[in-house]
Every structure is written in structure tokens, then in C-alpha cells.
PDB file of N, CA, C and O in Angstrom:
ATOM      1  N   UNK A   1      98.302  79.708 102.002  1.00  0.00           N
ATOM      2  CA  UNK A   1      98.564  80.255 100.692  1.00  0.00           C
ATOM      3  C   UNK A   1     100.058  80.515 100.536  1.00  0.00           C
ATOM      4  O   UNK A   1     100.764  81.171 101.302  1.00  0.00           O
ATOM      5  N   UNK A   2     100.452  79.839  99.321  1.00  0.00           N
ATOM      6  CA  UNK A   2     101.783  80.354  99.005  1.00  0.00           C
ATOM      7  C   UNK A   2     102.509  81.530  98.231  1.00  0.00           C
ATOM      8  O   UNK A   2     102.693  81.522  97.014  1.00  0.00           O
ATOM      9  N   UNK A   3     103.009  82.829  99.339  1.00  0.00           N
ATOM     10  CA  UNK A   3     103.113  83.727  98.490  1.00  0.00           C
ATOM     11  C   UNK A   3     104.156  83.516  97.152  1.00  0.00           C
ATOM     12  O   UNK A   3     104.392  84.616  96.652  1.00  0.00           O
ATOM     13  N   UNK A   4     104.458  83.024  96.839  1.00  0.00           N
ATOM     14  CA  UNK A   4     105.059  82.633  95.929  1.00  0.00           C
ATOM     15  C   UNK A   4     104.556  82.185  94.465  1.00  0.00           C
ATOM     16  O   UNK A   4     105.064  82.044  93.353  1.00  0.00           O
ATOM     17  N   UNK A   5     103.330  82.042  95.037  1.00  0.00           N
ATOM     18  CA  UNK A   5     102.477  81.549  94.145  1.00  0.00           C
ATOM     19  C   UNK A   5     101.005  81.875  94.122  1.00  0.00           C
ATOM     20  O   UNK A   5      99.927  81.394  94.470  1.00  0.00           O
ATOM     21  N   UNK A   6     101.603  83.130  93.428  1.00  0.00           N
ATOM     22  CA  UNK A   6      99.699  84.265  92.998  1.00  0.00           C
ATOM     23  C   UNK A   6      99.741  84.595  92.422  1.00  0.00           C
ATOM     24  O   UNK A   6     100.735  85.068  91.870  1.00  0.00           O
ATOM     25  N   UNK A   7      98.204  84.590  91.982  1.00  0.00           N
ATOM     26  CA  UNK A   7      97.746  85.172  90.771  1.00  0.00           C
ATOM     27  C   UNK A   7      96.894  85.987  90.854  1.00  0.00           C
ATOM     28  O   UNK A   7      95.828  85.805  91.443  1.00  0.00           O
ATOM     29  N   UNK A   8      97.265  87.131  90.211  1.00  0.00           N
ATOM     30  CA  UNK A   8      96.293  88.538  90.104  1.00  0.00           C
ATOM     31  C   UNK A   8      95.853  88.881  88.554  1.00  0.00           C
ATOM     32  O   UNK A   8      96.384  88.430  87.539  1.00  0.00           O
ATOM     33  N   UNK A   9      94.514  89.986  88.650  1.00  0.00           N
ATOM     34  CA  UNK A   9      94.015  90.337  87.694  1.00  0.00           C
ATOM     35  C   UNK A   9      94.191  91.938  87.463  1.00  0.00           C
ATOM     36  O   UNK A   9      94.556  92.671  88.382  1.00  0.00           O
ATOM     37  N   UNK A  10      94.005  92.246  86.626  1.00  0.00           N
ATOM     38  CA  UNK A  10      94.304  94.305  86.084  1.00  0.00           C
ATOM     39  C   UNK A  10      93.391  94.464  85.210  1.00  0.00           C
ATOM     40  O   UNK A  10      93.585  93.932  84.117  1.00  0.00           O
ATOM     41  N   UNK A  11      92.605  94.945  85.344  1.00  0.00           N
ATOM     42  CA  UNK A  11      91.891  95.214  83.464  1.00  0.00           C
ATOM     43  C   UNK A  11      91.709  96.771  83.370  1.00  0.00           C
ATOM     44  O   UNK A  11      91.629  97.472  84.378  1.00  0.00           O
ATOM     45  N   UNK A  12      91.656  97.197  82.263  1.00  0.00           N
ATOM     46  CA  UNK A  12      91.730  98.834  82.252  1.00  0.00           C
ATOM     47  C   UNK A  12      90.010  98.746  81.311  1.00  0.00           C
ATOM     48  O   UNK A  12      89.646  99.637  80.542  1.00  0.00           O
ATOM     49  N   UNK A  13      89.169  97.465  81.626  1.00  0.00           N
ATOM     50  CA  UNK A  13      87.767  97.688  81.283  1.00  0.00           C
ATOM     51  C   UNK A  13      87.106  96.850  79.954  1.00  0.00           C
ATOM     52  O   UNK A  13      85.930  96.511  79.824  1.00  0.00           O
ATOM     53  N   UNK A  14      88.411  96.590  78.858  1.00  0.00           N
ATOM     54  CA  UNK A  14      88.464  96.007  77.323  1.00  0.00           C
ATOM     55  C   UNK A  14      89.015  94.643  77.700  1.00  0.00           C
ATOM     56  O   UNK A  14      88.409  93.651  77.294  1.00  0.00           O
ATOM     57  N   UNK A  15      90.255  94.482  78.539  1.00  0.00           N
ATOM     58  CA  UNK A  15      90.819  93.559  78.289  1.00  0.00           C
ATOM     59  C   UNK A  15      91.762  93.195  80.094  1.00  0.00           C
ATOM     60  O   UNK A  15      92.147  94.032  80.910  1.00  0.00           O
ATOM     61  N   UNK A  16      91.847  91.886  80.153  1.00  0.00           N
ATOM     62  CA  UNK A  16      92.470  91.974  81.864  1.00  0.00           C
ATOM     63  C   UNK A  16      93.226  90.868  81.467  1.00  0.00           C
ATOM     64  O   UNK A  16      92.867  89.777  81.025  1.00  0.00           O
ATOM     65  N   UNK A  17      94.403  91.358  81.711  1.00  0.00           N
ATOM     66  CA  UNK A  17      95.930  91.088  82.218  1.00  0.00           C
ATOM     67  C   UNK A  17      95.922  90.182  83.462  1.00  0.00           C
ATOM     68  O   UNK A  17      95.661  90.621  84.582  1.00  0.00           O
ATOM     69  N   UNK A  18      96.300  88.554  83.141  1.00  0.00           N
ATOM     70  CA  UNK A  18      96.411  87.992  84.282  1.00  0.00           C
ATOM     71  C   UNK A  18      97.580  87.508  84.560  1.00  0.00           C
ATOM     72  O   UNK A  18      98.225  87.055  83.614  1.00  0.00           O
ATOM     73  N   UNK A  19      98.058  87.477  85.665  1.00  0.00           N
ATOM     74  CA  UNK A  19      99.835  87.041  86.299  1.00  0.00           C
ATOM     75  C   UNK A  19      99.615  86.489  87.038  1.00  0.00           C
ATOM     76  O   UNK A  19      98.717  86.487  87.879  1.00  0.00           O
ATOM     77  N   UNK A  20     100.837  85.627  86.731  1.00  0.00           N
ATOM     78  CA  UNK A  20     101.113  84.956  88.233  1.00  0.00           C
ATOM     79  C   UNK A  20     102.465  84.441  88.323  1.00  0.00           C
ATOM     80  O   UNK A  20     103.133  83.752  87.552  1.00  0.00           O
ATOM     81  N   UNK A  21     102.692  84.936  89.432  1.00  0.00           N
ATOM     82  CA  UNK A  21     103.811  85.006  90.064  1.00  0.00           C
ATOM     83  C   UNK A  21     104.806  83.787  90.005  1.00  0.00           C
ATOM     84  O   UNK A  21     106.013  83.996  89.882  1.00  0.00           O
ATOM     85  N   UNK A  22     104.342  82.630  90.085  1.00  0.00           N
ATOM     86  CA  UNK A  22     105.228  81.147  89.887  1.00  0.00           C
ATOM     87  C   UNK A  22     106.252  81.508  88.913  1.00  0.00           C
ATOM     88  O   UNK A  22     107.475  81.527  89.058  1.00  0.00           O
ATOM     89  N   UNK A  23     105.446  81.828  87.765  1.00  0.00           N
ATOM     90  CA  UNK A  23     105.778  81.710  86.397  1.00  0.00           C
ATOM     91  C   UNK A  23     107.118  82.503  86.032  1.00  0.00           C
ATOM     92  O   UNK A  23     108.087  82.099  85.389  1.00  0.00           O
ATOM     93  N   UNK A  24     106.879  83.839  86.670  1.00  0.00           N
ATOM     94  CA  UNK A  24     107.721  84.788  86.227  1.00  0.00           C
ATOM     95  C   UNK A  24     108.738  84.721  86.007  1.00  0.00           C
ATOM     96  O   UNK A  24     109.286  84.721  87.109  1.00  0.00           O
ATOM     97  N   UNK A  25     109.709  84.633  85.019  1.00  0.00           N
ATOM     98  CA  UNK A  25     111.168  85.194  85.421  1.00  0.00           C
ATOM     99  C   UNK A  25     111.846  85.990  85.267  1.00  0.00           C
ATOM    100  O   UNK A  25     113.069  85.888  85.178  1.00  0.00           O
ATOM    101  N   UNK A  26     111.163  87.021  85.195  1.00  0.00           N
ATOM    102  CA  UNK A  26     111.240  88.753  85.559  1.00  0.00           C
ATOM    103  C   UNK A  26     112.843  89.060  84.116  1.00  0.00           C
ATOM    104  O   UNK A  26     113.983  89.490  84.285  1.00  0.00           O
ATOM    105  N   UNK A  27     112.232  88.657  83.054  1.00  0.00           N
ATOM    106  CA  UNK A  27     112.795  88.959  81.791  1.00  0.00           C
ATOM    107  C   UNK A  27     112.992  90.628  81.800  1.00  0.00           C
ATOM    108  O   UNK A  27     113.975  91.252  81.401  1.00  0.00           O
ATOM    109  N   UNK A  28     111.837  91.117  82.341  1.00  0.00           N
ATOM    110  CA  UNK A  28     111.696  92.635  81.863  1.00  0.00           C
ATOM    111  C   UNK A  28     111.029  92.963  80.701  1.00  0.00           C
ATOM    112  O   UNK A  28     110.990  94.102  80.236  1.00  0.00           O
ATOM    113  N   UNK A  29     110.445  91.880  80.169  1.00  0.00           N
ATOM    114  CA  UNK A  29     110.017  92.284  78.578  1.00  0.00           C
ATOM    115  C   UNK A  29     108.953  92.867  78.431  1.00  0.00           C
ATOM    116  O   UNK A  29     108.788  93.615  77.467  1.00  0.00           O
ATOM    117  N   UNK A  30     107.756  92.602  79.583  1.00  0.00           N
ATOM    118  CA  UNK A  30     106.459  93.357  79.833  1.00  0.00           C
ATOM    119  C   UNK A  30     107.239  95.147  79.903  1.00  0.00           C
ATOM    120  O   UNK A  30     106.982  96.072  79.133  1.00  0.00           O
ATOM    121  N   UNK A  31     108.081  95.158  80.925  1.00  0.00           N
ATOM    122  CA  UNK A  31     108.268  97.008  80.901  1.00  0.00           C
ATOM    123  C   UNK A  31     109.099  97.178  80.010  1.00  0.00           C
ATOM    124  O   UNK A  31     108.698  98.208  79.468  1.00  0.00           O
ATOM    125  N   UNK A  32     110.127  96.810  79.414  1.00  0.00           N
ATOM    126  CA  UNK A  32     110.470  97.179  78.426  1.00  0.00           C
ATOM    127  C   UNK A  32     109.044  97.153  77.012  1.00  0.00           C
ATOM    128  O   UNK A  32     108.825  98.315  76.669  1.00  0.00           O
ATOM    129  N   UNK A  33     108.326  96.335  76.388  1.00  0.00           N
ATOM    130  CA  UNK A  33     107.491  96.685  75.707  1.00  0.00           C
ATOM    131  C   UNK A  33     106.472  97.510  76.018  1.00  0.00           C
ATOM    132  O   UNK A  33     105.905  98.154  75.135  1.00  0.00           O
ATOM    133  N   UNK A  34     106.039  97.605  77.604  1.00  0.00           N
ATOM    134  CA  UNK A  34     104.867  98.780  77.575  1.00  0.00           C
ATOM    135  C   UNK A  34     105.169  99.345  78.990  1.00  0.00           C
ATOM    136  O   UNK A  34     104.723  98.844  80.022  1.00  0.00           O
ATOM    137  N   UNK A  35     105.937 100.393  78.938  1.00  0.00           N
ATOM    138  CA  UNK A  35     106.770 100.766  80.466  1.00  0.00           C
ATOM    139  C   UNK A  35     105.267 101.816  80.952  1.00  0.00           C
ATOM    140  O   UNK A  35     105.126 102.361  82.047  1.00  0.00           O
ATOM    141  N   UNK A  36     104.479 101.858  80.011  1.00  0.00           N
ATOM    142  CA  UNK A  36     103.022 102.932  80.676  1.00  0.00           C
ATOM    143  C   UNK A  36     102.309 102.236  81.371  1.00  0.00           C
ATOM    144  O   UNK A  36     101.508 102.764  82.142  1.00  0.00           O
ATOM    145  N   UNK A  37     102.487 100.173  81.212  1.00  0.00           N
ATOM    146  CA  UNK A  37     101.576  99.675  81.995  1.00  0.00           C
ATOM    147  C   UNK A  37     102.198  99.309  83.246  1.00  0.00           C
ATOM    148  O   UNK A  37     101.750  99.500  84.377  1.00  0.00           O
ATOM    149  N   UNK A  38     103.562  98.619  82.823  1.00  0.00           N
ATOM    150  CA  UNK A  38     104.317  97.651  83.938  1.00  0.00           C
ATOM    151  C   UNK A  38     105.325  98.537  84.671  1.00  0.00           C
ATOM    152  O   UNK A  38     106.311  98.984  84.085  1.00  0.00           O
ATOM    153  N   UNK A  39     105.125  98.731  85.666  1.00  0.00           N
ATOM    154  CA  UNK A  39     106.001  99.128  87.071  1.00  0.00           C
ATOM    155  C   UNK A  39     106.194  98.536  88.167  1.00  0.00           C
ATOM    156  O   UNK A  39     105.415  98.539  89.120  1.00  0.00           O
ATOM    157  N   UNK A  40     107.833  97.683  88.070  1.00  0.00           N
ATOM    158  CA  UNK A  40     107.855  96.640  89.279  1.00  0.00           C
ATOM    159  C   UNK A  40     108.098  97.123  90.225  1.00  0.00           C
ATOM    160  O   UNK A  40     107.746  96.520  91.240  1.00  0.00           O
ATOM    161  N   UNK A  41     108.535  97.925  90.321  1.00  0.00           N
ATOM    162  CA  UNK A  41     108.613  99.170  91.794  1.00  0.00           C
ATOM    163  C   UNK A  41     107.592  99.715  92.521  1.00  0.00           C
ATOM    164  O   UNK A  41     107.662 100.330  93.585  1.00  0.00           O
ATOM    165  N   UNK A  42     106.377  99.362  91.677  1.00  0.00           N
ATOM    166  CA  UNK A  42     105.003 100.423  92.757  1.00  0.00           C
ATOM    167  C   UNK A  42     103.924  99.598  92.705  1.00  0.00           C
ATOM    168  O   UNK A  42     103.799  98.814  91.764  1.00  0.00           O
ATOM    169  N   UNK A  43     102.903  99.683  93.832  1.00  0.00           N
ATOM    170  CA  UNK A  43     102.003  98.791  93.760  1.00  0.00           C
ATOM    171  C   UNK A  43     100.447  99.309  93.321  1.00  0.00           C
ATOM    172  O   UNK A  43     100.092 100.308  93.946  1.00  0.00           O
ATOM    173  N   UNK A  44      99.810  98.967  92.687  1.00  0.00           N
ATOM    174  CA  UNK A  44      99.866  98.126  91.825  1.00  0.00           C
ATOM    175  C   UNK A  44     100.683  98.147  90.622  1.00  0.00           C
ATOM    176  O   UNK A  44     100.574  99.076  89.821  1.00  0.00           O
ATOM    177  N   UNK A  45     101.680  96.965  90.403  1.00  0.00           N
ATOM    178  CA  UNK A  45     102.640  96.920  89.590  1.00  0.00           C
ATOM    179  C   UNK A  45     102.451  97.390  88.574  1.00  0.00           C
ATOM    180  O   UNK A  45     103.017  98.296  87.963  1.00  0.00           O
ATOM    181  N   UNK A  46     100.987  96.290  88.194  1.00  0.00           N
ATOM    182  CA  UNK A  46     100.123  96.322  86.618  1.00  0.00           C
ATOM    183  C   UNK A  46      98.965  97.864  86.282  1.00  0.00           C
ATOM    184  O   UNK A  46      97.949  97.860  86.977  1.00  0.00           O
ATOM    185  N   UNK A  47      99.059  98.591  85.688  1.00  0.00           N
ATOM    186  CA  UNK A  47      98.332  99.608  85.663  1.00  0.00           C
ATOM    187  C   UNK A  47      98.226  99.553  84.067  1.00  0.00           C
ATOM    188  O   UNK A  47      99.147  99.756  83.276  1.00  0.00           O
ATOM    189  N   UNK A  48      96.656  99.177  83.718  1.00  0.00           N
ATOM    190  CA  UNK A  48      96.503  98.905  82.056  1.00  0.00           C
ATOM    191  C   UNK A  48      95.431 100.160  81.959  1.00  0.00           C
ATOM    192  O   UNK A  48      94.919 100.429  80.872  1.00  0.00           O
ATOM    193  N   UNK A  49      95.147 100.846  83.043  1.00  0.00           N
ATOM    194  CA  UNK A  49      94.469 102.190  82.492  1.00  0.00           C
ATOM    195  C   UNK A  49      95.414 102.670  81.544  1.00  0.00           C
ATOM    196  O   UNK A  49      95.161 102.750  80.342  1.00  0.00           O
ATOM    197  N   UNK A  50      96.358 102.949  81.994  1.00  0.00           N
ATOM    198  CA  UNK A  50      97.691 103.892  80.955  1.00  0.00           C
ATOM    199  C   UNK A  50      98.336 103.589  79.715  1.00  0.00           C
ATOM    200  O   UNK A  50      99.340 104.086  79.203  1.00  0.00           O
ATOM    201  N   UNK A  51      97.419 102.500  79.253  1.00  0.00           N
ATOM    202  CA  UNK A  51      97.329 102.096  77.560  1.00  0.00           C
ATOM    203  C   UNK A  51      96.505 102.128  76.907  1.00  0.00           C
ATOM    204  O   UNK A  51      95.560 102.791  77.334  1.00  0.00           O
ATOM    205  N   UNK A  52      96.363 101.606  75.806  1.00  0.00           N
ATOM    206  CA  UNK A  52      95.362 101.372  75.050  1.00  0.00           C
ATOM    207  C   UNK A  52      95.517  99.152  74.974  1.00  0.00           C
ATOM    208  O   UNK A  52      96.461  98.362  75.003  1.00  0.00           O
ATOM    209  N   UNK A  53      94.331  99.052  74.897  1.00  0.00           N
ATOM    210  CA  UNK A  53      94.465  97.443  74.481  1.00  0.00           C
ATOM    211  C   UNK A  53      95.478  97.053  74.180  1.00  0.00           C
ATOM    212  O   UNK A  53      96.450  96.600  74.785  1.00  0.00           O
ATOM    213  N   UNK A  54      95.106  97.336  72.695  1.00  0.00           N
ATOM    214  CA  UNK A  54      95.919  96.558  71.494  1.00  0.00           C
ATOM    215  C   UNK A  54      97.664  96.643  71.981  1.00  0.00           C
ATOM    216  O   UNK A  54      98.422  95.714  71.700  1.00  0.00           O
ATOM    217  N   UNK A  55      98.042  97.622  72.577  1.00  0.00           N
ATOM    218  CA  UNK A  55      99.086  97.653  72.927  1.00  0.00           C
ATOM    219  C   UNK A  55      99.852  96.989  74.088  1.00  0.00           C
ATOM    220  O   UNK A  55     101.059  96.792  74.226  1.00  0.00           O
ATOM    221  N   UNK A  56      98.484  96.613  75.122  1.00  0.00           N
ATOM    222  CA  UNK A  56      98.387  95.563  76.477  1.00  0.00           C
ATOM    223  C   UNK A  56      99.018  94.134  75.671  1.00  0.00           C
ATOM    224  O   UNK A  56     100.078  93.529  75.832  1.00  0.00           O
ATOM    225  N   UNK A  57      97.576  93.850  74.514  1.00  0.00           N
ATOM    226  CA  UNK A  57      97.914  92.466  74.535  1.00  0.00           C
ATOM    227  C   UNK A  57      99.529  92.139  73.686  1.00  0.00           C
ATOM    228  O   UNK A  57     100.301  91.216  73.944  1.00  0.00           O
ATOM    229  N   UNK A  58      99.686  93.164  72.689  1.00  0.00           N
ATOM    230  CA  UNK A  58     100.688  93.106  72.111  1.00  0.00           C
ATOM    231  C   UNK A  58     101.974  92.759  73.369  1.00  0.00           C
ATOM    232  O   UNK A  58     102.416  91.626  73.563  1.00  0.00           O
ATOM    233  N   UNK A  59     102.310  93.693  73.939  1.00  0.00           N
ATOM    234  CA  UNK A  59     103.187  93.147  75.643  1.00  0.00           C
ATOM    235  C   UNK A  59     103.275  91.994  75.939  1.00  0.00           C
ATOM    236  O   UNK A  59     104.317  91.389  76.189  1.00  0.00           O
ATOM    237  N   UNK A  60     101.736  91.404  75.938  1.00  0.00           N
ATOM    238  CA  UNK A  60     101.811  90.202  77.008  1.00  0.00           C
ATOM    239  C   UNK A  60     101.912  89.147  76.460  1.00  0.00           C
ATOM    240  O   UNK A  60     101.999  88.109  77.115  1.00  0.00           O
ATOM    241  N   UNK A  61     101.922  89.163  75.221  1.00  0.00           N
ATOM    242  CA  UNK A  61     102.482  88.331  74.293  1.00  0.00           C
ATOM    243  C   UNK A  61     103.987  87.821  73.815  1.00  0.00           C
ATOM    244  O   UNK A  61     104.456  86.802  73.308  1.00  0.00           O
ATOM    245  N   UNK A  62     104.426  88.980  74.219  1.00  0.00           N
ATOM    246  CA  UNK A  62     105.755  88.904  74.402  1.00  0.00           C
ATOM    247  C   UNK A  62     106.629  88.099  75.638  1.00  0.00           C
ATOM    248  O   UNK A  62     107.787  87.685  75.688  1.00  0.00           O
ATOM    249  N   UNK A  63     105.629  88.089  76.490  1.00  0.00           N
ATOM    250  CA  UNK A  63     105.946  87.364  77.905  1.00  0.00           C
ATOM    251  C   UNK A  63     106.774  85.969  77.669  1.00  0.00           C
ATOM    252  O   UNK A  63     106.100  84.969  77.426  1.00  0.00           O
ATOM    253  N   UNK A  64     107.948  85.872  77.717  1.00  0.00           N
ATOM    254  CA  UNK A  64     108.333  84.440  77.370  1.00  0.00           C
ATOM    255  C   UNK A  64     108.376  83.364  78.331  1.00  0.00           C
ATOM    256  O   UNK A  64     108.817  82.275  77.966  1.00  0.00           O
ATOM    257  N   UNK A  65     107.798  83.607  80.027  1.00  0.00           N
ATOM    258  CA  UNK A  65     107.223  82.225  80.679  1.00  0.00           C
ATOM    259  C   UNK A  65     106.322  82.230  81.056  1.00  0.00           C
ATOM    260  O   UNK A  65     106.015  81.599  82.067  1.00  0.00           O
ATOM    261  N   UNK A  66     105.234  83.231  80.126  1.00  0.00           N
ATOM    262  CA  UNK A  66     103.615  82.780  80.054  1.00  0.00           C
ATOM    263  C   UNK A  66     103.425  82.801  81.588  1.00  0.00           C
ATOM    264  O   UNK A  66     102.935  81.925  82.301  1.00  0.00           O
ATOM    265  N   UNK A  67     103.927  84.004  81.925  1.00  0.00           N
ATOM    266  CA  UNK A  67     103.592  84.306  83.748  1.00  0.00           C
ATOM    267  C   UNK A  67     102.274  85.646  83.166  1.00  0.00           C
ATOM    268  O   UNK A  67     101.323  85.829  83.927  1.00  0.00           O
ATOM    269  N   UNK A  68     102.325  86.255  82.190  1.00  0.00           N
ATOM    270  CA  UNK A  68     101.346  87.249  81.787  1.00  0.00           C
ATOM    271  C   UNK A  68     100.559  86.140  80.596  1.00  0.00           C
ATOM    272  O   UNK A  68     101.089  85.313  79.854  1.00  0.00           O
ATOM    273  N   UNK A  69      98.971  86.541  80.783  1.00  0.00           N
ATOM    274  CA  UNK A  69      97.932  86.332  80.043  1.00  0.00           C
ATOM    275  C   UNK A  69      97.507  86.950  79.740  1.00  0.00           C
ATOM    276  O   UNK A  69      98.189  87.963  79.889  1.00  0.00           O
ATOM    277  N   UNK A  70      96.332  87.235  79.143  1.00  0.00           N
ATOM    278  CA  UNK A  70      95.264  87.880  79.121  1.00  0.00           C
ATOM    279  C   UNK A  70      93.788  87.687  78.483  1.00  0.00           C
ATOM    280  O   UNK A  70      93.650  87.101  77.409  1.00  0.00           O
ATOM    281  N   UNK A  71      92.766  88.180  79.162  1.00  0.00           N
ATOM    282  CA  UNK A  71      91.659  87.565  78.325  1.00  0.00           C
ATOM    283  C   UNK A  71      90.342  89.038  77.733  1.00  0.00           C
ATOM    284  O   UNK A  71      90.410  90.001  78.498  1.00  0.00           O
ATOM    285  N   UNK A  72      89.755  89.144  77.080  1.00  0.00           N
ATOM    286  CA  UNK A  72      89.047  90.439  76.998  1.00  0.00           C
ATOM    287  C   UNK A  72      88.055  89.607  77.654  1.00  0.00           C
ATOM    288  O   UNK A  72      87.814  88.406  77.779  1.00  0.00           O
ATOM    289  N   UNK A  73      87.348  91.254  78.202  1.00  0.00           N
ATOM    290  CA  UNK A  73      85.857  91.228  79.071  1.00  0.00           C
ATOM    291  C   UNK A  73      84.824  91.027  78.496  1.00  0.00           C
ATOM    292  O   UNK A  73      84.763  91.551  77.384  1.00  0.00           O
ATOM    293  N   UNK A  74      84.174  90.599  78.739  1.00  0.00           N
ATOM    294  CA  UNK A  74      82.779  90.299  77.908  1.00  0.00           C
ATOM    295  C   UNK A  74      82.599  89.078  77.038  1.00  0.00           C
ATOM    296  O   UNK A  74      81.506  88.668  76.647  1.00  0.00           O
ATOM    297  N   UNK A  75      84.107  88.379  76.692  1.00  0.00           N
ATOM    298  CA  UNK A  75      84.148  87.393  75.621  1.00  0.00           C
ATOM    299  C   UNK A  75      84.504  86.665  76.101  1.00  0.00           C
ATOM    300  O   UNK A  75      85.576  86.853  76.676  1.00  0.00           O
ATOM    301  N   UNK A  76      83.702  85.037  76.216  1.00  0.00           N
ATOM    302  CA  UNK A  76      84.517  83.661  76.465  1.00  0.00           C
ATOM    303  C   UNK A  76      84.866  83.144  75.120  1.00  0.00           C
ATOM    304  O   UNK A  76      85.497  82.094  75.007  1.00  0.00           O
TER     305      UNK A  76
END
């Protein structure tokens, strides 16, 4: 496995936040738009208990190398 290249999941239960690491290029735009979820300093980085949704996906949308996704639970 290449650490360099993983992908993890977060969900705070509504909606899960998926990353991966390839992608990133650590813009900052996830903690700057939602600094309650994203903390690159502590592990687990991603903590989406400490939002609300709408405010998750709003973030990860912002992601400009589509290293953050996200998909809600329950819905394909």
C-alpha cells in the first residue's frame, strides 16, 4: 500500500466526507471554510460531528483538487 495514496471516510451520520490523499494540494480551503471540521494538526484530521451538513458539503465543494468528496448516507 502506498501511503501516499489513501483514502479515508468521516461521516458525522447525514453525510461522509471522502479524501484522499493523492489528490490533495493542501490549498487550506477545507479549514479555512469549515475550521470546526478540518484540523491538519490532529488525528482524526476530519471531524464532521462539529458541523452541521449543509455546511460539510458546502466546504467540500470548495475543494479545488477534488481530494474532498462527499456522499450522504442512506442515498445512492
Amino acid at each position: 500500500m502506498n501511503p501516499d495514496n489513501l483514502t479515508k471516510e468521516y461521516t458525522n451520520g447525514e453525510v461522509t466526507i471522502v479524501w484522499q490523499s493523492e489528490k490533495c494540494i493542501h490549498s487550506a480551503n477545507c479549514v479555512k471554510n469549515n475550521p470546526n471540521v478540518f484540523h491538519p494538526k490532529e488525528k482524526p484530521w476530519i471531524q464532521p460531528e462539529n458541523s452541521n451538513t449543509d455546511k460539510i458539503i458546502e466546504a467540500v465543494k470548495k475543494c479545488p483538487s477534488g481530494a474532498l468528496t462527499f456522499y450522504m448516507n442512506g442515498k445512492k
